[in-house]
C-alpha positions in Angstrom: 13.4 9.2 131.6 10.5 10.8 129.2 12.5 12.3 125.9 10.7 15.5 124.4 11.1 16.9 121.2 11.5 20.7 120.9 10.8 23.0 118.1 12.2 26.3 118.5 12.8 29.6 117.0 15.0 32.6 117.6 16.9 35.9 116.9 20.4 34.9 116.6 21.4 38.6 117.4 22.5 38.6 120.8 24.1 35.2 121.3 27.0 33.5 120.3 25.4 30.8 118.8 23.7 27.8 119.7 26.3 25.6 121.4 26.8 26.2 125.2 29.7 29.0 125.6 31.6 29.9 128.7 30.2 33.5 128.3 26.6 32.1 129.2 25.4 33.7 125.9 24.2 31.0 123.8 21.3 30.0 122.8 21.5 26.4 124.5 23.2 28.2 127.8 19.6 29.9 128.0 17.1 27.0 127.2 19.4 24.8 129.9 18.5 27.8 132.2 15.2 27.5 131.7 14.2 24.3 132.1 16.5 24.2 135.7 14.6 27.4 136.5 11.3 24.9 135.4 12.2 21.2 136.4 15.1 22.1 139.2 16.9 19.3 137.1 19.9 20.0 134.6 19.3 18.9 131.9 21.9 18.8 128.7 19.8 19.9 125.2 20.6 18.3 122.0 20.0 20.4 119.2 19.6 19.3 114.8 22.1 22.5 114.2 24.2 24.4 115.9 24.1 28.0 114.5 26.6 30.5 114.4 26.6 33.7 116.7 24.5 36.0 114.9 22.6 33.3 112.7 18.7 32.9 113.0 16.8 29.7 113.4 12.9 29.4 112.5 12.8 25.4 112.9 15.3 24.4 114.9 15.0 20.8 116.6 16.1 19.9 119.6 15.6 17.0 122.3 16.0 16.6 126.2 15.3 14.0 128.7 12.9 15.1 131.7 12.0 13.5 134.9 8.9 14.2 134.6 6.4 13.1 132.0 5.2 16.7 131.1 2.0 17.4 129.0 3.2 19.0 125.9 1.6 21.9 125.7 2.1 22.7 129.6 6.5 21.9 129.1 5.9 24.5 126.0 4.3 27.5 127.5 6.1 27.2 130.7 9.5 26.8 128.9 8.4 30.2 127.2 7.4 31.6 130.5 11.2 31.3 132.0 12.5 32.6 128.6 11.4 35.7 128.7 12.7 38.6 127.7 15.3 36.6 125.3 14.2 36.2 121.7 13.7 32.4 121.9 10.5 30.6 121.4 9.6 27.0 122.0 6.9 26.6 119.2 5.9 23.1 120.0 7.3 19.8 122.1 6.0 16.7 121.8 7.1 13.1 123.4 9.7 11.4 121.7 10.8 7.8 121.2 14.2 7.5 123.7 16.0 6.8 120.5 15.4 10.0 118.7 18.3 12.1 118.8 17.8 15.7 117.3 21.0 16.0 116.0 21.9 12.2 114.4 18.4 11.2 113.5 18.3 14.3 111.0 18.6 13.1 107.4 18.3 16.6 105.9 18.8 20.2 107.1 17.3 23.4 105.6 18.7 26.7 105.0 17.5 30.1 103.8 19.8 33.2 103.2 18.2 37.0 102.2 20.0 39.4 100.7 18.8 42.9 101.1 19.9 44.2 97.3 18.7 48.2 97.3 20.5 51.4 97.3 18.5 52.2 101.1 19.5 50.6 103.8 17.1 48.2 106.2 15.2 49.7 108.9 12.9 46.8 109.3 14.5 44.0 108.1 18.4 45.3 109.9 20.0 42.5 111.8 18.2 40.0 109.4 19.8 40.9 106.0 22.6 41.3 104.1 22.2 44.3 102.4 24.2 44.8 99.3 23.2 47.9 97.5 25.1 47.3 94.2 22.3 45.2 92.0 23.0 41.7 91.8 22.4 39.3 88.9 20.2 36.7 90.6 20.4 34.6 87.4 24.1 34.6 87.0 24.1 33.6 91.1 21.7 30.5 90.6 24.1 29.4 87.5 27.4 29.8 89.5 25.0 27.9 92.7 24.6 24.9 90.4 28.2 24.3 89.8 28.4 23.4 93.2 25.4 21.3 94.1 26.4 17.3 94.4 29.1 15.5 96.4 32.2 17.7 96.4 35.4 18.3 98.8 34.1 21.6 99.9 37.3 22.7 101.4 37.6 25.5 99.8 34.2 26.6 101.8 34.9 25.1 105.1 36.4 27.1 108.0 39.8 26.7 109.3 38.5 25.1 112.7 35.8 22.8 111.3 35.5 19.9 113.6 34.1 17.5 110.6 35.7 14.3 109.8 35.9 14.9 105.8 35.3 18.2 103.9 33.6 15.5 101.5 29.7 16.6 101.7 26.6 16.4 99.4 24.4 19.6 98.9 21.2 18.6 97.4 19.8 22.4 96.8 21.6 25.7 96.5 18.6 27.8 94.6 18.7 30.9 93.8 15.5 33.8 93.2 15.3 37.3 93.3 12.4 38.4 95.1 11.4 42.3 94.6 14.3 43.6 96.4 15.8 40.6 97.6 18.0 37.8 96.6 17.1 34.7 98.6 19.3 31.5 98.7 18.2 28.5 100.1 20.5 25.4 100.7 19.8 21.9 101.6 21.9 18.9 102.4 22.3 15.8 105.3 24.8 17.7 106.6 26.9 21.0 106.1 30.7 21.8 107.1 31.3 24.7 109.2 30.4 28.2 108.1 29.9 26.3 104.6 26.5 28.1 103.6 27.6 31.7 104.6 31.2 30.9 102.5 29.0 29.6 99.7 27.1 32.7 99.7 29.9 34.7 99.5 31.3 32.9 96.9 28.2 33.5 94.4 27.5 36.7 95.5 30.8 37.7 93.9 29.1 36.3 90.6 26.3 38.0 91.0 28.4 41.5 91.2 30.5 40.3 88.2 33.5 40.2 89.7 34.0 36.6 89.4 32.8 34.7 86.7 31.2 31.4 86.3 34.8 29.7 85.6 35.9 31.3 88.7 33.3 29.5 90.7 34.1 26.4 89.3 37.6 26.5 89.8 37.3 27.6 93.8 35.6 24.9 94.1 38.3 22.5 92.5 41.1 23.9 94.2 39.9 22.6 97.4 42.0 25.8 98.7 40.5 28.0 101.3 42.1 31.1 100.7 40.2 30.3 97.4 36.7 31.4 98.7 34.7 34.6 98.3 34.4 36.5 101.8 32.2 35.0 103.6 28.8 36.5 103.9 27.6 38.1 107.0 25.5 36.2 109.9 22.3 38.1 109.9 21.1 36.7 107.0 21.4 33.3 107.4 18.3 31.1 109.3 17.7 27.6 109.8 14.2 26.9 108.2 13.7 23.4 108.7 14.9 19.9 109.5 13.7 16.6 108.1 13.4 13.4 109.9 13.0 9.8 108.3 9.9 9.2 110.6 8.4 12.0 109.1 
């Protein structure tokens, strides 16, 4: 059977997540719809990530396997077709090797979280933010950020019902910029742990408030504690920007 590559974006908002739910609400559960509606076939989609309800995606990758050899472009604007009116949007597809796998042929995943950091709230930008009205010291944040870039145990910023093997993960990049009025993070690694970025977040945030400082940082991350962590940040203003791929 033909194997397609799928490049996708959406608005996290009203689904629980990527992964297939019982509800019917994720983002998966509607893709799967629509290529049944499109091929009559059901087919199971394989995706790089699978976001959390509420969290955004502007390159995710995924991968399915058709009976038919579809032309690209056709699969992609009839996918788009049967997704309609839900914020999803196949960007491209293209025909992929049958040993591509979306999810275990990624060697790097890319994140990017905005902070909203103004005493007025979003109008535009609500559902995509977090806003935090109280200014923020984006240097002080990047600081605390670099304290935990490399191999660590990241338990202390995995949740309780992770599914990984090992807490034990390397994060290549956790940078961070203020930008006007925004604080933007953006994190990269093979791999992350579940709900790792948004506890991360958290966690620095509170440095950038001053109510931790840069010890504190350090030592949440050595005591391999959860209770340990920051709160976690919110959802909306986490987004998948990008997945890398060694054939690329």
């Amino acid at each position: 059977m033909p194997r397609f590559k799928l490049i996708l974006e959406y608005d996290g908002s009203p689904f629980d997540g990527w992964q297939a739910q019982a509800s019917g609400r994720s983002v998966q559960d509607r893709l799967e719809a629509a290529l049944l509606k499109l091929t009559g076939e059901r087919v199971r989609v394989r995706a790089a990530g699978r976001t959390d309800a509420g969290v955004h995606a502007s390159h995710q990758v995924a991968h399915a396997d058709l009976a038919k050899n579809w032309r690209p472009d056709t699969l992609r604007d009839a996918l788009n077709a049967h997704l309609r009116p839900h914020p999803i949007s196949v960007l491209a597809t293209a025909a992929a090797s049958s040993d591509f796998d979306a999810r275990l042929s990624a060697i790097k995943r890319h994140y990017r979280y905005r902070i909203l950091n103004r005493r007025a709230p979003p109008a535009l930008e609500a559902g995509r933010v977090w806003h935090v009205p109280r200014l923020l010291d984006a240097e002080k944040m990047h600081e605390g950020a670099q304290l935990l870039v490399g191999r660590h145990d990241f338990t202390t910023f995995r949740a309780a019902d992770c599914q990984a093997r090992s807490p034990i993960k390397t994060l290549d990049r956790l940078d961070v910029a203020r930008q006007t009025d925004e604080v933007v993070i953006y994190a990269s690694a093979r791999s992350f742990l579940h709900h790792q970025v948004r506890s991360l977040v958290g966690t620095i945030e509170m440095a950038g408030a001053g109510r931790w400082s840069l010890a504190d940082v350090k030592s949440a991350l050595e005591a391999r504690d959860r209770s340990r962590c920051g709160p976690m940040a919110p959802a909306a203003g986490l987004c998948l920007i990008g997945v890398d791929y060694r054939s690329e």
